[in-house]
Backbone as CSV, one residue per row, in Angstrom:
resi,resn,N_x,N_y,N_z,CA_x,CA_y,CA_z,C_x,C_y,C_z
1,UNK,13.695,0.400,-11.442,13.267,-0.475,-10.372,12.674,0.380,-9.250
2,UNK,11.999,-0.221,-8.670,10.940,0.621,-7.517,11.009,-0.396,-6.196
3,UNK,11.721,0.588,-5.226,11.294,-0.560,-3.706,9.864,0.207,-3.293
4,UNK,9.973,-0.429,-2.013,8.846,-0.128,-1.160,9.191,-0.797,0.379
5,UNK,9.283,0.262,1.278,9.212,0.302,2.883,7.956,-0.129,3.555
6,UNK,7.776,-0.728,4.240,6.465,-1.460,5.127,6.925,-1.119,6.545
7,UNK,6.002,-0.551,7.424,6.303,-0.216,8.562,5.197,-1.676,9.369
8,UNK,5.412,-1.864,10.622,4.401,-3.170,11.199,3.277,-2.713,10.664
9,UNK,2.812,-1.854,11.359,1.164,-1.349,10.924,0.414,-1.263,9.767
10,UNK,1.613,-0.931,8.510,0.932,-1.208,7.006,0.956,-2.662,7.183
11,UNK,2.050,-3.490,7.194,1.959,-5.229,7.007,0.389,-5.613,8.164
12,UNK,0.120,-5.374,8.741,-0.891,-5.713,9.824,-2.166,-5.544,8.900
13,UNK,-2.398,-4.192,8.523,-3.462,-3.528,7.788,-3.520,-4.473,6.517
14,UNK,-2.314,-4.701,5.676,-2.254,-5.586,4.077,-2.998,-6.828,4.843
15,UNK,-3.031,-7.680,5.789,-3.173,-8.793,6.294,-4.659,-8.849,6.566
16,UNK,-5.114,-7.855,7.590,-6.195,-7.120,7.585,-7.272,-7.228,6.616
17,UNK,-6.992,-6.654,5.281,-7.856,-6.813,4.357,-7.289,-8.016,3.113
18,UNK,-6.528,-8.474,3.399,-5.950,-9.327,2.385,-7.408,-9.944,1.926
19,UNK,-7.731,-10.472,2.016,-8.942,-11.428,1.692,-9.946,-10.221,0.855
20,UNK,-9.682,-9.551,1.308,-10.779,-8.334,0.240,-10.334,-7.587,-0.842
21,UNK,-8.733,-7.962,-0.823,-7.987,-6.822,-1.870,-7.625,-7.649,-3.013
22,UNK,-7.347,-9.149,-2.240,-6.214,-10.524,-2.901,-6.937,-10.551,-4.634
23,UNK,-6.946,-10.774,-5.409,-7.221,-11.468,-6.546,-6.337,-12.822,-6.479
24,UNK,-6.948,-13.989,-6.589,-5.981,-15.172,-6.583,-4.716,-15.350,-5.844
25,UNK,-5.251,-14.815,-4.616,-4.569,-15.434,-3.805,-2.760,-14.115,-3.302
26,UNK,-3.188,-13.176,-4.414,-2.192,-12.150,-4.768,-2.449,-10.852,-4.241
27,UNK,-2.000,-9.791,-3.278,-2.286,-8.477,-3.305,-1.091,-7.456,-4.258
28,UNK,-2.012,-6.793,-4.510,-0.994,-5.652,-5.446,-1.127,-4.747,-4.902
29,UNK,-0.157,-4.160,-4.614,0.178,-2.681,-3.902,0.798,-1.465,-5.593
30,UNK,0.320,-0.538,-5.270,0.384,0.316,-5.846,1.479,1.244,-5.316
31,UNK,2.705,2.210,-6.184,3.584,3.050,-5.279,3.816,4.240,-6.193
32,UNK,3.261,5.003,-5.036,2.919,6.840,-6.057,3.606,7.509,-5.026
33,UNK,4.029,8.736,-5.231,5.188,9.819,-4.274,4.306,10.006,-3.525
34,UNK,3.106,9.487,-3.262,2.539,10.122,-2.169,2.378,8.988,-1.419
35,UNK,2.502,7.625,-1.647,2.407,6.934,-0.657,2.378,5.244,-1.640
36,UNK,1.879,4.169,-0.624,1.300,2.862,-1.169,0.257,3.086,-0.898
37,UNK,-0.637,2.435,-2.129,-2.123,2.125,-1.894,-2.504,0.730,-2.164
38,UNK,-3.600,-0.234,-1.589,-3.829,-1.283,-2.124,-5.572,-1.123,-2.536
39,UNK,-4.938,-1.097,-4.150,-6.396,-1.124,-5.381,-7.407,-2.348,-4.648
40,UNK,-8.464,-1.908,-4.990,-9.733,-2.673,-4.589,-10.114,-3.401,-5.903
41,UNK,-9.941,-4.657,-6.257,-10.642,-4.888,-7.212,-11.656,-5.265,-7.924
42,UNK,-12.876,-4.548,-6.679,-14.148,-4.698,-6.813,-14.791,-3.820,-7.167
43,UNK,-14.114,-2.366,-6.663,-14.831,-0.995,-6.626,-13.889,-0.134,-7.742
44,UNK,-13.182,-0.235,-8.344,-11.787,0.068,-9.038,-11.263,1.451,-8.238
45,UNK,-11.595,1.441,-6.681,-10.856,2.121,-6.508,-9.850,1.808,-5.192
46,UNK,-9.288,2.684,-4.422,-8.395,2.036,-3.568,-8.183,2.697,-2.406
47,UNK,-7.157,1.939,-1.693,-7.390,2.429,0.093,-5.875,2.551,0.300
48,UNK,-5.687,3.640,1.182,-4.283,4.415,1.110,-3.667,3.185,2.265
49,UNK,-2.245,2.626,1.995,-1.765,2.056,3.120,-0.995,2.471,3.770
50,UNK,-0.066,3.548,3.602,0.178,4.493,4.312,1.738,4.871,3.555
51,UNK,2.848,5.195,4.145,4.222,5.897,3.800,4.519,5.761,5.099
52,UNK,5.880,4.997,4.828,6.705,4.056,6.173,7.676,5.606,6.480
53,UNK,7.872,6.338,5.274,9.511,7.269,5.748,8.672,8.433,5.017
54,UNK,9.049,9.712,5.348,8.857,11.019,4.858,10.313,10.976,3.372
55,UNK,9.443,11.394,2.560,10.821,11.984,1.615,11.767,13.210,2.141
56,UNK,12.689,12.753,0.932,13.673,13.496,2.030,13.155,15.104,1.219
57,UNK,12.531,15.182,0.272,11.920,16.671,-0.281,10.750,17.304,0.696
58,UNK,9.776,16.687,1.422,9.097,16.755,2.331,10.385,17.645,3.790
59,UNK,11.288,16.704,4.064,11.532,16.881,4.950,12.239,18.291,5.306
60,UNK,12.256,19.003,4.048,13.324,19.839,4.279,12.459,21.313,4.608
């Protein structure tokens, strides 16, 4: 299982482009160790939404 952290500013930004990312009404977020991205599914590629918390491997 996989969570995912949203800080205001990513939820603002998802909202932001919702209408350009949505397929039916749906956004899909993507979650890689380096962050969330939300795929474009026009251009097949995608736009970084950011990383709410530093890992704790980063942090040390």
């Amino acid at each position: 299982m996989a969570t995912a952290e949203f800080s205001r500013d990513m939820v603002e930004t998802m909202l932001t482009y919702f209408d350009q990312y949505a397929e039916d009404g749906v956004l899909t977020i993507e979650v890689t160790q380096w962050g969330l991205w939300l795929p474009n599914p026009e251009t097949a590629g995608r736009q970084f939404l950011g990383l709410a918390r530093l890992p704790e491997y980063v942090k040390q």
